[in-house]
N, CA, C and O atoms as a printed pandas DataFrame, in Angstrom:
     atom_number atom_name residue_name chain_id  residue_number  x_coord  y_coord  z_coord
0              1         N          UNK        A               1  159.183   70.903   95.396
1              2        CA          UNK        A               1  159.653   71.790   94.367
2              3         C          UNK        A               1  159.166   71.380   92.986
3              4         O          UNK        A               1  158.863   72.341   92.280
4              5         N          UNK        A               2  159.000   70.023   92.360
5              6        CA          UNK        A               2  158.619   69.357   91.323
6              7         C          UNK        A               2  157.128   69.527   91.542
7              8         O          UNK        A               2  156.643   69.356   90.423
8              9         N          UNK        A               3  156.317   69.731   92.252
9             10        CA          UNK        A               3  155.026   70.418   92.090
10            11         C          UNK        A               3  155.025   71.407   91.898
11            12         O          UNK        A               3  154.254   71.681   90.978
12            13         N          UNK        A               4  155.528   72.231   92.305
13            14        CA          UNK        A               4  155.716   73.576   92.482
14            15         C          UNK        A               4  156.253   73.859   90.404
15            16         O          UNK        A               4  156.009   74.703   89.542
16            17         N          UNK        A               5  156.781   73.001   90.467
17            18        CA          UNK        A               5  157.576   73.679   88.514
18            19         C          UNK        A               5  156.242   73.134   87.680
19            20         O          UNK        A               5  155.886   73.814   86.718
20            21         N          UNK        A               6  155.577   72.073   87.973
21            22        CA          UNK        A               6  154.415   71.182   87.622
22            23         C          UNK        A               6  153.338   72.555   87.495
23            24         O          UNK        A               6  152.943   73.159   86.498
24            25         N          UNK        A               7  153.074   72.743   88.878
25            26        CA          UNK        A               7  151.948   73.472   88.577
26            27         C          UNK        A               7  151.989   75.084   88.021
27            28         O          UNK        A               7  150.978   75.785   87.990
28            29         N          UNK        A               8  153.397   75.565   87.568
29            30        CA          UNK        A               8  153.666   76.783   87.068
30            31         C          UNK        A               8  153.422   76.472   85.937
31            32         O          UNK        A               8  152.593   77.248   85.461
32            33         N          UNK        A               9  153.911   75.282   84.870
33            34        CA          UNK        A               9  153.727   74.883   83.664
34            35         C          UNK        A               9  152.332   74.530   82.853
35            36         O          UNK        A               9  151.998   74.690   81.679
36            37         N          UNK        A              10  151.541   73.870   84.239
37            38        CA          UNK        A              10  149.971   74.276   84.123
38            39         C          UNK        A              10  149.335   75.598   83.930
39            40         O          UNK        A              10  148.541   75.906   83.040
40            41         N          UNK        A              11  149.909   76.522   85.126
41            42        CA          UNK        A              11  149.602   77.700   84.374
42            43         C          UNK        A              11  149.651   78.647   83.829
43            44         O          UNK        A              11  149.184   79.785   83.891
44            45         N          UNK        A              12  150.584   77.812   82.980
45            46        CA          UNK        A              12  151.164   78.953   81.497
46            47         C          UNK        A              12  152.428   80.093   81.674
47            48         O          UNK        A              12  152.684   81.107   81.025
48            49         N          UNK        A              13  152.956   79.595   82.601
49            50        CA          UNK        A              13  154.233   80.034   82.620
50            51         C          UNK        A              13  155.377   79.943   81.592
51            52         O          UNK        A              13  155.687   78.807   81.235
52            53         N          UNK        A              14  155.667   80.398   81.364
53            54        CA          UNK        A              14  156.912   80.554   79.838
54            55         C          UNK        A              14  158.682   79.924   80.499
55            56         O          UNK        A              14  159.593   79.248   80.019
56            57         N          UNK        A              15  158.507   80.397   81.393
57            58        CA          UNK        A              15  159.877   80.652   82.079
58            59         C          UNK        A              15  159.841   79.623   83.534
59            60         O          UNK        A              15  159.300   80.241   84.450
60            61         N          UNK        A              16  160.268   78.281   83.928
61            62        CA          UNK        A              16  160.598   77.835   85.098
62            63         C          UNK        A              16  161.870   77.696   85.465
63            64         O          UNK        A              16  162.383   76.636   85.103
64            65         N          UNK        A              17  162.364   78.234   85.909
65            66        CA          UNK        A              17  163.820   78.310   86.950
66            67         C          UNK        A              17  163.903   77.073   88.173
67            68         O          UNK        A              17  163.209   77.168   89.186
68            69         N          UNK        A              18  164.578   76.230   88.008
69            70        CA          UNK        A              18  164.612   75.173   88.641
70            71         C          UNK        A              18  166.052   75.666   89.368
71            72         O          UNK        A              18  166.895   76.164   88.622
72            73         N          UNK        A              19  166.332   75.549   90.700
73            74        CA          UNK        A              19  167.791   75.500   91.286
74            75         C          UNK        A              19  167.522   74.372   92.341
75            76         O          UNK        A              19  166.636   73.976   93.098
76            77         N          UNK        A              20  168.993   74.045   91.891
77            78        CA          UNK        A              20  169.648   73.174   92.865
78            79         C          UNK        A              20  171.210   73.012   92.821
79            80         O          UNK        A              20  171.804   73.235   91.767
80            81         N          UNK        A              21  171.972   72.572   94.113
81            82        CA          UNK        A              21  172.573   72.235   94.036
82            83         C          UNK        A              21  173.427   70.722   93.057
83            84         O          UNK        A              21  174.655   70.722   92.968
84            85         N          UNK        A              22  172.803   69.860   92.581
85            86        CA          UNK        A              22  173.374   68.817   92.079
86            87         C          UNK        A              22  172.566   68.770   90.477
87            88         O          UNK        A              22  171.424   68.378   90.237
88            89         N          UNK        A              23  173.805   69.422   89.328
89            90        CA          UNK        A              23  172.750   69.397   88.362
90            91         C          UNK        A              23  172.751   68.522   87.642
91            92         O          UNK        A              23  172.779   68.634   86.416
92            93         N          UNK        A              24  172.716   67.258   88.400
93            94        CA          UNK        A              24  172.481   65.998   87.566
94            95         C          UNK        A              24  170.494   65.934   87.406
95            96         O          UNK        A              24  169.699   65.338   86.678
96            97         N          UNK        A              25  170.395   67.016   88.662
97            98        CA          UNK        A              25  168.650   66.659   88.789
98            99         C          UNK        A              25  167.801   67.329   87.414
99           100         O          UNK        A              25  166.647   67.112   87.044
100          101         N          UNK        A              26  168.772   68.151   86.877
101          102        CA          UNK        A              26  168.045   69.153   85.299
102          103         C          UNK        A              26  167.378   68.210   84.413
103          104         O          UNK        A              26  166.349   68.377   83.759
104          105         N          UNK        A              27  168.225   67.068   84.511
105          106        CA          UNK        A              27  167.388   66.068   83.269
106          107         C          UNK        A              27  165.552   65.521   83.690
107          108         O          UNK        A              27  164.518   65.485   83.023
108          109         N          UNK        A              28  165.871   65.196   85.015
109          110        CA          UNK        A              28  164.502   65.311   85.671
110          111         C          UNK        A              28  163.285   66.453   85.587
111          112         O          UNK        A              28  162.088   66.560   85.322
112          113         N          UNK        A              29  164.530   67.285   86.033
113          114        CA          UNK        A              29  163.189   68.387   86.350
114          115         C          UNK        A              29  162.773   69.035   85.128
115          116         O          UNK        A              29  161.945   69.944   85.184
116          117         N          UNK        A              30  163.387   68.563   83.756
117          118        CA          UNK        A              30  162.354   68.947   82.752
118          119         C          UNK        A              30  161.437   68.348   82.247
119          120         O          UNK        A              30  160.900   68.796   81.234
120          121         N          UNK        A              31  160.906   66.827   83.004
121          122        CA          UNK        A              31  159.774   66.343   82.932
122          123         C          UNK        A              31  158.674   67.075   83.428
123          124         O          UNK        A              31  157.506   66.768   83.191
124          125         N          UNK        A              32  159.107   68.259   84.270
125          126        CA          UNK        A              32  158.354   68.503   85.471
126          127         C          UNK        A              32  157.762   69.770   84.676
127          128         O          UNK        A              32  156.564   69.904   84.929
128          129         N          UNK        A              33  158.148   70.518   83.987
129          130        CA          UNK        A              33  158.230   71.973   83.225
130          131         C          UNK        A              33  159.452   72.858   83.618
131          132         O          UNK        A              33  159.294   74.056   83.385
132          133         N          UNK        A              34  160.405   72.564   84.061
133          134        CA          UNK        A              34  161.259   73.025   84.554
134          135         C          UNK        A              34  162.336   73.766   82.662
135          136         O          UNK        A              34  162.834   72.925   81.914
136          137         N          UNK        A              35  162.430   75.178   82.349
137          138        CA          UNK        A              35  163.044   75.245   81.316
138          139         C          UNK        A              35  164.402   75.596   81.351
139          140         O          UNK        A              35  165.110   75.531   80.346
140          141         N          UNK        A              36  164.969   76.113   82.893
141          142        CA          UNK        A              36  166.074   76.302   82.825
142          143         C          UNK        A              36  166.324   76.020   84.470
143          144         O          UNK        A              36  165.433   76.174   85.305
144          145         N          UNK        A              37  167.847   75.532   84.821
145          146        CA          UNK        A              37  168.351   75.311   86.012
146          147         C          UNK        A              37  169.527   76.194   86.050
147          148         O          UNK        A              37  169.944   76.909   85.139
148          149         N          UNK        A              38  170.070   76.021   87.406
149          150        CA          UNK        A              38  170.925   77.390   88.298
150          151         C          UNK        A              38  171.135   76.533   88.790
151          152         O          UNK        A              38  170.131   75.921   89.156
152          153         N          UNK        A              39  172.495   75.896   89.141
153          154        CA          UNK        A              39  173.585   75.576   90.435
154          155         C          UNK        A              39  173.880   77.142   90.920
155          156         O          UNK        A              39  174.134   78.204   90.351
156          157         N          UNK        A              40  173.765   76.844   91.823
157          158        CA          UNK        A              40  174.522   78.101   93.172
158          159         C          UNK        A              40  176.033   77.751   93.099
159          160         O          UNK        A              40  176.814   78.606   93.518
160          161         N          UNK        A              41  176.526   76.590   92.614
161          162        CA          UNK        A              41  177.883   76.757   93.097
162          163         C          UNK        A              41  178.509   77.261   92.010
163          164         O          UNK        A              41  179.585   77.857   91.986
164          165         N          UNK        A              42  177.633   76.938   90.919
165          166        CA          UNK        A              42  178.312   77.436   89.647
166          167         C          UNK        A              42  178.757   78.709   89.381
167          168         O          UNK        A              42  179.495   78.949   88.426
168          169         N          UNK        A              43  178.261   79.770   90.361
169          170        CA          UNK        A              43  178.399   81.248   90.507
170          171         C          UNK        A              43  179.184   82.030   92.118
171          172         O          UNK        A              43  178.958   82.061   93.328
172          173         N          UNK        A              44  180.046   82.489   91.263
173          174        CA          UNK        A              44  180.640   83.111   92.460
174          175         C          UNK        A              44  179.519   84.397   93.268
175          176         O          UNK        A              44  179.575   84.722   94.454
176          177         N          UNK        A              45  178.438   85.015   92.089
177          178        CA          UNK        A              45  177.688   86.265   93.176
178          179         C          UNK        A              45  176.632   85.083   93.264
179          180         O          UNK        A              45  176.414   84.030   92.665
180          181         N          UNK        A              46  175.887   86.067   94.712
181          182        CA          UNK        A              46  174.482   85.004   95.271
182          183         C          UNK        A              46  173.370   84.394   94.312
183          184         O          UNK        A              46  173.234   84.836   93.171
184          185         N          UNK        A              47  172.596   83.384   94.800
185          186        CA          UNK        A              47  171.892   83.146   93.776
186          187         C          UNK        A              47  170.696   84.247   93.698
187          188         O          UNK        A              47  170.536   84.314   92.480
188          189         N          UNK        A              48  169.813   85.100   94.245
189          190        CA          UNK        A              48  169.385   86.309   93.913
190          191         C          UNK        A              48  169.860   87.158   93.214
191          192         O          UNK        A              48  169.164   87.859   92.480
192          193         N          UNK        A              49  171.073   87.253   93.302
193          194        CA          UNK        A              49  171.825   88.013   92.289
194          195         C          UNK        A              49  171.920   87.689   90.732
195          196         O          UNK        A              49  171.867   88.526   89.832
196          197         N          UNK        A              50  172.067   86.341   90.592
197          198        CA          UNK        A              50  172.308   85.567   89.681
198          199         C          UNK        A              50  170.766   85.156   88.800
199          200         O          UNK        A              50  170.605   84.717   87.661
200          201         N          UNK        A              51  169.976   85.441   89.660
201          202        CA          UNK        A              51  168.398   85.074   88.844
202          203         C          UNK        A              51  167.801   86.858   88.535
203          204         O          UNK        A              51  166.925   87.223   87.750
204          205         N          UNK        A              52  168.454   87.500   89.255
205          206        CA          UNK        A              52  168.179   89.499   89.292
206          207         C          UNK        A              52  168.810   89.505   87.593
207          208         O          UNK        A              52  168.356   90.095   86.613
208          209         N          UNK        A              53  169.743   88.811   87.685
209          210        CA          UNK        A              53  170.563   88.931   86.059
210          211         C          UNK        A              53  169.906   88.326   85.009
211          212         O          UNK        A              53  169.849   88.862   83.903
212          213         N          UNK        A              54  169.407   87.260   85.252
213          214        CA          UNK        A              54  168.871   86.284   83.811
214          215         C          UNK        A              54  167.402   86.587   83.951
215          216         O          UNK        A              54  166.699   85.993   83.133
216          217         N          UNK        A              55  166.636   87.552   84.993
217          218        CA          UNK        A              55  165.634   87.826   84.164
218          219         C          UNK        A              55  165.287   89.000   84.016
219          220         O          UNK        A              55  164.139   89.416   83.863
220          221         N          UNK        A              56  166.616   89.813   84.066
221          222        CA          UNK        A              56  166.263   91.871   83.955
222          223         C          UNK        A              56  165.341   92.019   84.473
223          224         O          UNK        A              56  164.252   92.386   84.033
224          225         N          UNK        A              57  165.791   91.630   85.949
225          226        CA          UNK        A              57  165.268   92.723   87.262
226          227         C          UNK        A              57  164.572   91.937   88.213
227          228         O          UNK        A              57  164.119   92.426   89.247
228          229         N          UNK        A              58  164.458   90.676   87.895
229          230        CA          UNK        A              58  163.916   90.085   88.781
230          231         C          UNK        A              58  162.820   89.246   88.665
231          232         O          UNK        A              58  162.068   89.832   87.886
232          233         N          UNK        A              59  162.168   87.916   89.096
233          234        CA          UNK        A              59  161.446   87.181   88.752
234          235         C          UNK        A              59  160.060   87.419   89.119
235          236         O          UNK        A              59  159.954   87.949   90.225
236          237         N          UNK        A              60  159.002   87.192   88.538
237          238        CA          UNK        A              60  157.778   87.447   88.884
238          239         C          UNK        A              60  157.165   86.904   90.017
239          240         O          UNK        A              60  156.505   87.576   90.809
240          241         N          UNK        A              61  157.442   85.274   90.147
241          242        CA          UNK        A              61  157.007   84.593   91.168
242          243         C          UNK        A              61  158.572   83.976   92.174
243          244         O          UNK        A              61  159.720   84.188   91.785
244          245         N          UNK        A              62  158.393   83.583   92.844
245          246        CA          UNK        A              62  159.296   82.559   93.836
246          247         C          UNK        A              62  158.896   81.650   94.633
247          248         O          UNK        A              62  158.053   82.071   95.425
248          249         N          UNK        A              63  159.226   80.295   94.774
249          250        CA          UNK        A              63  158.642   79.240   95.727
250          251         C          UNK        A              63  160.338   78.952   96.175
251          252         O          UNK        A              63  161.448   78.968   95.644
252          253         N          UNK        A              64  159.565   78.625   97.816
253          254        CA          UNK        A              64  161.122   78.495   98.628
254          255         C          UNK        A              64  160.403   77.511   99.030
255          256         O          UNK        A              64  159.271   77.742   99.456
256          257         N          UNK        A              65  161.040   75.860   98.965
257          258        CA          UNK        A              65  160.491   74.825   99.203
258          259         C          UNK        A              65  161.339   74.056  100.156
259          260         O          UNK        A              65  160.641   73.083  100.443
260          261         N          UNK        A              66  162.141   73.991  100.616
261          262        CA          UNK        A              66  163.097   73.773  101.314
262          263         C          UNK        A              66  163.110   74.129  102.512
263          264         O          UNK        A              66  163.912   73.429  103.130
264          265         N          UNK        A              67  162.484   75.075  103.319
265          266        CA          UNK        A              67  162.465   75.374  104.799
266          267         C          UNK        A              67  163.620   76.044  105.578
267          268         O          UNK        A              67  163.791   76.324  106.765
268          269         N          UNK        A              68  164.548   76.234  104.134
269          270        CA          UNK        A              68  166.250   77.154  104.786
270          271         C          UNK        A              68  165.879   78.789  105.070
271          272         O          UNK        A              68  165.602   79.744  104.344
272          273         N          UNK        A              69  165.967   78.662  105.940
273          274        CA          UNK        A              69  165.729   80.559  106.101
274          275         C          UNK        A              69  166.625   81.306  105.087
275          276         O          UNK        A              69  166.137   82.190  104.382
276          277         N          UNK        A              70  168.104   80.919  104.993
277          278        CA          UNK        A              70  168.663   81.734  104.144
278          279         C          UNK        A              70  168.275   82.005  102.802
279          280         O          UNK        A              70  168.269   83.012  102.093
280          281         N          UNK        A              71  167.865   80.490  102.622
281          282        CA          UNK        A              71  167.093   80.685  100.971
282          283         C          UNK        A              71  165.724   81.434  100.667
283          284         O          UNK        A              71  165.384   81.988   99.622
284          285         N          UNK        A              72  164.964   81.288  101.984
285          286        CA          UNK        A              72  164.094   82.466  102.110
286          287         C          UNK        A              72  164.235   83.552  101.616
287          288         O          UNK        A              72  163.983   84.140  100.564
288          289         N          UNK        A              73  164.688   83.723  102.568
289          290        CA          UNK        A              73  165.314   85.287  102.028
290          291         C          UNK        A              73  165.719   85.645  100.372
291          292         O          UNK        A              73  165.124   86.446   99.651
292          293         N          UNK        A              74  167.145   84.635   99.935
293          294        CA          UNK        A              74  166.898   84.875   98.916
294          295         C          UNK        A              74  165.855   84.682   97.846
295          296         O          UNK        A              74  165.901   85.204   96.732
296          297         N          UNK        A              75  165.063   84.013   98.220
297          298        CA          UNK        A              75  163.963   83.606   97.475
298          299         C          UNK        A              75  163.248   85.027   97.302
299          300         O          UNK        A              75  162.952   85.371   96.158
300          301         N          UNK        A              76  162.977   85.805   98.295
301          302        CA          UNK        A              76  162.231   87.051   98.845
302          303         C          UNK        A              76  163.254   87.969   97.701
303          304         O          UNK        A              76  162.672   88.647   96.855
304          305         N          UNK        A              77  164.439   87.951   97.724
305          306        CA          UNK        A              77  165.577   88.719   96.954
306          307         C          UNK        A              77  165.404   88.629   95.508
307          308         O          UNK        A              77  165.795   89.526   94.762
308          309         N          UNK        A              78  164.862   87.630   95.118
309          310        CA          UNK        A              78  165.303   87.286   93.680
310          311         C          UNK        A              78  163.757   87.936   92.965
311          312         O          UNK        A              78  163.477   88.070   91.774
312          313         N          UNK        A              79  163.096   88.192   93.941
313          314        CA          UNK        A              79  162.036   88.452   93.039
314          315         C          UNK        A              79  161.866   90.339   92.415
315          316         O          UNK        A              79  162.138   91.287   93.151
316          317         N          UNK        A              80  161.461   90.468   91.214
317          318        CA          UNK        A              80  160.818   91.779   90.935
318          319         C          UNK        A              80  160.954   92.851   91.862
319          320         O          UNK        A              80  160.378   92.529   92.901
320          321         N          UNK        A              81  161.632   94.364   91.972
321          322        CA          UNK        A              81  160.662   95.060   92.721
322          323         C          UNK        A              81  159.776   95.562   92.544
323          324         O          UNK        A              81  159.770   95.895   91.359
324          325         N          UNK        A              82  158.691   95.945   93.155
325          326        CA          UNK        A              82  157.356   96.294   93.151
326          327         C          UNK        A              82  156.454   95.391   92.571
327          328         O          UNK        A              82  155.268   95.637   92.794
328          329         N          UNK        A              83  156.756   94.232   91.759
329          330        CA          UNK        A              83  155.894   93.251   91.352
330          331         C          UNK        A              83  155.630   92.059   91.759
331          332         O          UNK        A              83  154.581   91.478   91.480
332          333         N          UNK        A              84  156.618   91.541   92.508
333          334        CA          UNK        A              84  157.092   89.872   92.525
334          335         C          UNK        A              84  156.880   89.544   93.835
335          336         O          UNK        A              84  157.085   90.187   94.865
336          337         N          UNK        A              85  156.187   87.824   93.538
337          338        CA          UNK        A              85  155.710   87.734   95.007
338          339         C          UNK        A              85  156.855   86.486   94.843
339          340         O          UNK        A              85  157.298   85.839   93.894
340          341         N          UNK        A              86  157.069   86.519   96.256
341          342        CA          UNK        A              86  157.127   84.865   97.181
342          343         C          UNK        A              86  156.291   84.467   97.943
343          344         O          UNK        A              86  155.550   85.052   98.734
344          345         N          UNK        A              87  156.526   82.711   97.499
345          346        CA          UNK        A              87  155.733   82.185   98.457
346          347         C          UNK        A              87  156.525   81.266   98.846
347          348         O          UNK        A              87  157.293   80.816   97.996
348          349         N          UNK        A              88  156.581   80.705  100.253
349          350        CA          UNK        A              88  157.014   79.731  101.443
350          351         C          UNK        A              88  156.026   78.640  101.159
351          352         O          UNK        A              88  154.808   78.822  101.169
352          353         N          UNK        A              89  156.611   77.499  100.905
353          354        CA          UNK        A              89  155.799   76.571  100.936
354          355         C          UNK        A              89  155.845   75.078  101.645
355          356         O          UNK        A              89  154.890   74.311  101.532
């Protein structure tokens, strides 16, 4: 995932969305380019829902780094419609 925020910040991305569960990791992951973090627990609606909100309508890119199908999916959820890709990595 820390490659993954690494190499968005390389290329000129404005906006990195870092989630995780434990947000002690935020201080880290803004070495990484990481400009903003999301706990999931911190929100009662899903986290697709919750990233559909903070970026009016949906994110351009998505990396699901983790191998959870459910997060797949939301990963697949959180993005743009008609614009936004995911990628499985």
């Amino acid at each position: 995932g820390l490659a993954v925020a690494e190499g968005a910040k390389i290329a000129g991305a404005s906006c990195v969305i870092g989630i995780d569960i434990d947000s002690k990791k935020f201080e880290t992951t803004k070495d990484f380019g990481v400009t903003e973090f999301v706990n999931p627990k911190d929100h009662d609606k899903p986290i697709q829902q919750v990233l559909v909100d903070m970026t009016d309508g949906g994110v351009d890119y998505s990396f699901e780094c983790i191998g959870n199908v459910s997060i797949m999916r939301a990963a697949l959820e959180c993005c743009h419609k008609g614009r936004g890709t995911s990628v499985i990595v």
